[in-house]
C-alpha positions in Angstrom: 0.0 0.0 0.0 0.7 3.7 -0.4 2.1 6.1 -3.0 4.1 5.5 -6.8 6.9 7.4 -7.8 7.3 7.9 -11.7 10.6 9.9 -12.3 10.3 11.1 -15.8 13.5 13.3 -16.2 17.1 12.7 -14.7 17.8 16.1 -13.2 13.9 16.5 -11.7 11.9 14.7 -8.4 9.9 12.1 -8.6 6.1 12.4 -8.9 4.0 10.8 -6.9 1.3 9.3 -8.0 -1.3 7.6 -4.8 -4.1 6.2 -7.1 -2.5 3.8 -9.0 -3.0 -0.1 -8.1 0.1 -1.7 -8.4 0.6 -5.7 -8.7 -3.2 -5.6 -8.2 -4.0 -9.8 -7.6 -0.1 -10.3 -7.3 0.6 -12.6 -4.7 4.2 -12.9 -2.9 5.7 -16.2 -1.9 7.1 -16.6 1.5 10.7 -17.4 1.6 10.6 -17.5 -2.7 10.6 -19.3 -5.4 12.7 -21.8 -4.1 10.0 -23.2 -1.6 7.9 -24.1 -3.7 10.5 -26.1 -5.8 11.9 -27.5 -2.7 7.8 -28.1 -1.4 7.1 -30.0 -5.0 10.4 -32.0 -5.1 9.8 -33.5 -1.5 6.8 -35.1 -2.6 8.9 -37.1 -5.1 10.7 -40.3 -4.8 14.5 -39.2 -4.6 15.2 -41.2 -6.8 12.9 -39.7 -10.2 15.0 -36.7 -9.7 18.3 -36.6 -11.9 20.8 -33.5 -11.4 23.1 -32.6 -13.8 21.8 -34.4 -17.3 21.4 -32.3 -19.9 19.4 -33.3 -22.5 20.8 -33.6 -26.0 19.0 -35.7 -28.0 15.1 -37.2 -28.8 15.1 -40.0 -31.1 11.2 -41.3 -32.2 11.7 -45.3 -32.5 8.0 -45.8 -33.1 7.0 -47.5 -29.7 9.1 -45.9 -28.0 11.6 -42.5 -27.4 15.3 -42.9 -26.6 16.6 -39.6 -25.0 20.0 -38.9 -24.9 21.4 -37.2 -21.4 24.9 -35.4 -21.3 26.3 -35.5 -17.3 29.7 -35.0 -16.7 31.6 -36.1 -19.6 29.4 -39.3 -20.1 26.3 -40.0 -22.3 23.3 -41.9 -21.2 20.2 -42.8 -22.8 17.0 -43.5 -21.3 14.5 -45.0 -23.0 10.6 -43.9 -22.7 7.0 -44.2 -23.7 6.1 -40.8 -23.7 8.6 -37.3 -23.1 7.0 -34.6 -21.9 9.8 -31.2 -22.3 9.4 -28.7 -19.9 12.0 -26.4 -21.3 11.5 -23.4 -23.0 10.9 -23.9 -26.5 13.2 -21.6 -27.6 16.3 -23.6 -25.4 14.5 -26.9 -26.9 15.4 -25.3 -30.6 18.7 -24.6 -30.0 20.0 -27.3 -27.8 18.7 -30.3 -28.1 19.0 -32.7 -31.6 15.3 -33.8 -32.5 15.3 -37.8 -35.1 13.2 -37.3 -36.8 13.3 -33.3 -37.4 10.6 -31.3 -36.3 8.5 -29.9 -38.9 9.3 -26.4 -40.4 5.6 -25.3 -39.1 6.4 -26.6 -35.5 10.2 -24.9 -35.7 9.0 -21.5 -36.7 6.4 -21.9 -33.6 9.3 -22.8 -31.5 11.4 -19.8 -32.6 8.5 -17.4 -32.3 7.8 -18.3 -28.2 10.0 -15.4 -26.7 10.9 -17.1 -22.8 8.9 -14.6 -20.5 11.7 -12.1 -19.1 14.5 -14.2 -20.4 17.2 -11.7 -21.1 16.3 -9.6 -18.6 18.2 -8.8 -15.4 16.9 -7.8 -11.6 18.5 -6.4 -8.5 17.6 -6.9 -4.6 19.0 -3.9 -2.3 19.2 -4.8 1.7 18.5 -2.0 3.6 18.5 -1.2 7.2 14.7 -0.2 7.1 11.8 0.2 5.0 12.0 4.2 5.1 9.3 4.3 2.1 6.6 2.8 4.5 7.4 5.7 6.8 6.5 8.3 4.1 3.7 7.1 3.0 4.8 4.9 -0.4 4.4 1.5 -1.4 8.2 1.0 -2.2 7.1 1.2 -6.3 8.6 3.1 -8.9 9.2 3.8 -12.2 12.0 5.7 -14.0 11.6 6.4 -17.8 14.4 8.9 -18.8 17.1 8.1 -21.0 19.5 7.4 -18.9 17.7 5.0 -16.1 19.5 2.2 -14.8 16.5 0.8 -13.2 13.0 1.0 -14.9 11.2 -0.5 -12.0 11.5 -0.5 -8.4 9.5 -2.5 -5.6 9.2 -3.5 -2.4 11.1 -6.6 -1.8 11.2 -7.0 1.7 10.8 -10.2 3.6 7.1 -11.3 4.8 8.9 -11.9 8.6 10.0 -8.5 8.3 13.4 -9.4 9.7 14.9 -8.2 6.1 14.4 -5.4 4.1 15.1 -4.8 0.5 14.2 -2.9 -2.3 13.9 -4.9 -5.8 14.1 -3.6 -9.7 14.7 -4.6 -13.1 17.5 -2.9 -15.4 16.0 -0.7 -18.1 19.7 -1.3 -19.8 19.6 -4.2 -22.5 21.9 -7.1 -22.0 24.8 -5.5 -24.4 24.7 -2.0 -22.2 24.7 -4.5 -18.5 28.1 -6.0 -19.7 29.1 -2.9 -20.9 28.6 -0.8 -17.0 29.0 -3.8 -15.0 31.5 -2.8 -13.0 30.0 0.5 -12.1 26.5 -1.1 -11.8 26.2 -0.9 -7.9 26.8 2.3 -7.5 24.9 3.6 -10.6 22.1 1.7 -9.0 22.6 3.3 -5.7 22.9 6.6 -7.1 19.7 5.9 -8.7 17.9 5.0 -5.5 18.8 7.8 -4.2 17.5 10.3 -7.0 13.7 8.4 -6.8 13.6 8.2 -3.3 15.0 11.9 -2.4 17.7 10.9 -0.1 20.8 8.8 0.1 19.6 5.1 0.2 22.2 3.2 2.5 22.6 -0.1 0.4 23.9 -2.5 2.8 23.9 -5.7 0.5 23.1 -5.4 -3.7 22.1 -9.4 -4.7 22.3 -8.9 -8.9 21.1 -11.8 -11.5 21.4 -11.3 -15.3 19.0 -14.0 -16.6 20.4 -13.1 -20.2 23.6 -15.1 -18.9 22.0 -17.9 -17.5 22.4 -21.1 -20.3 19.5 -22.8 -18.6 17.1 -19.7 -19.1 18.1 -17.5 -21.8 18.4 -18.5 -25.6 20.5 -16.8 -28.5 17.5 -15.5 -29.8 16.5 -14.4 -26.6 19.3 -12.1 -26.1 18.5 -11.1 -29.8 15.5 -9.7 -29.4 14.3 -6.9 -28.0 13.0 -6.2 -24.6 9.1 -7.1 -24.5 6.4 -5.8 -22.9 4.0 -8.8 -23.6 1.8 -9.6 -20.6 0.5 -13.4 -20.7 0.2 -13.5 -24.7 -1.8 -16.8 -25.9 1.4 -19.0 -27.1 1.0 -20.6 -30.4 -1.1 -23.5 -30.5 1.0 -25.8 -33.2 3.2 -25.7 -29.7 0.0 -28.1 -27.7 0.2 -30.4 -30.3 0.7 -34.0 -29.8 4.1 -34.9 -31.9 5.6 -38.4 -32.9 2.3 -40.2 -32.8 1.5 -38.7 -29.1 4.9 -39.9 -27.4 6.2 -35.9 -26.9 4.9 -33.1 -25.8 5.9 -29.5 -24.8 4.7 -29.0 -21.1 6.7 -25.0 -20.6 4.5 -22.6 -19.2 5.4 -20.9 -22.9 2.8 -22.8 -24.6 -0.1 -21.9 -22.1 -3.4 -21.0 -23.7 -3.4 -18.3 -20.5 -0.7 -16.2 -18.4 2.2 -18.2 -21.1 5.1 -17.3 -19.6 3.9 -16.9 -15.7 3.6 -19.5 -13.1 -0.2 -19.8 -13.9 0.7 -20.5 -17.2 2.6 -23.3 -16.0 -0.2 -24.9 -14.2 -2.0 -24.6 -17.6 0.1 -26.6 -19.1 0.9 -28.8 -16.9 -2.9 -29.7 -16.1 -3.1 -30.0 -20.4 -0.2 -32.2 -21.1 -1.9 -34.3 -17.9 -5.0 -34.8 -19.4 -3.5 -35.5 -22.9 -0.8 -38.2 -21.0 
């Protein structure tokens, strides 16, 4: 709850802005993302779950699918009635060898599925104390001059309230992040400061470029321009059945709803369910 800062030019204060719903139906995750992951894989028999294979290769043998796993140097294969891929398409395209080839309809689908915030990059700033709450603001921002290092800012504190932390996302593209990486904490911090109207005491900066990370971000990915595509409908050549209903793409990027968001996730995965 409380006021939005928008800071539309470098050298001016920030508006605020108090009647603006912000993350309106949003819901926050108590200790994050990783609970739930941990949550689901504890329901699982230990021994379903295989670290460290990377999957190279899908060969259809007509009754069956022989995957081919890549883990430390050695190659296993595994063989399967039915695959389900829960990749993004975009990684499936470029990484892993499909025998028989995919058609050309079901490639272009596969190229065209941009991974939801993929090249993107977000920042978490401990700070002694939520000083927004104090004044009345809800920890959001926005900053859309040319020369922002941060296009949005929110409230990223703990739900025990025993750390505080402002969060954002880089308005600079993956090429301009590398470039000013070096300087990026205290451009960021200089930043805060200039939203917020007083030095911001940054006692900890936690950075992730997701436009580096091979299990997230694809070439075409870092390609492409940033997108401002909220929970597009994903192509639907990508909920096809292939290879005589052995494989399936189960990513939340081929959602009919939310593609790209958790929900979209649960869309898929309660589709490819009811196909399998």
């Amino acid at each position: 709850e409380g006021g939005v800062l928008h800071l539309r030019e470098a050298d001016k204060k920030a508006e605020r802005i108090d009647d603006k719903r912000m993350y309106d139906g949003a819901r926050r995750l108590h200790g994050g993302m990783t609970a739930l992951v941990d949550a689901i894989a504890r329901t699982l028999p230990a021994e379903s779950i295989k670290l460290n294979h990377r999957l190279t290769r899908l060969s259809d043998h007509g009754d069956h699918v022989a995957a081919t796993f890549e883990m430390e140097g050695t190659s296993q294969e595994i063989i399967a009635r039915q695959v389900v891929l829960a990749l993004p398409p975009r990684l499936l395209r470029e990484t892993v060898e499909f025998t028989p080839h995919l058609d050309e309809a079901t490639d272009r689908a596969m190229l065209g599925a941009e991974t939801w915030m993929a090249a993107q990059a977000k920042v978490a700033i401990e700070v002694a104390a939520p000083f927004w709450r104090q004044r009345g603001l809800s920890g959001s921002a926005y900053v859309t001059h040319e020369q922002a290092i941060l296009g949005e800012i929110f409230d990223a504190c703990d739900m025990s309230n025993q750390l505080f932390a402002l969060g954002g996302f880089l308005a600079l593209d993956a090429g301009q992040r590398e470039t000013f990486s070096a300087g990026l904490p205290l451009l960021i911090g200089s930043q805060l400061g200039s939203v917020f109207g007083a030095d911001v005491d940054c006692l900890a900066t936690h950075y992730m470029d997701w436009a580096l990370e091979p299990l997230t971000c694809s070439a075409a990915d870092r390609a492409s321009e940033a997108s401002d595509q909220t929970g597009d409908v994903a192509n639907p050549l990508l909920r096809r059945a292939l290879w005589d209903k052995k494989l399936y793409f189960g990513g939340s990027e081929t959602a009919v709803r939310s593609s790209g968001y958790i929900e979209g996730a649960l869309d898929a995965a309660r589709r490819v369910a009811r196909a399998l």
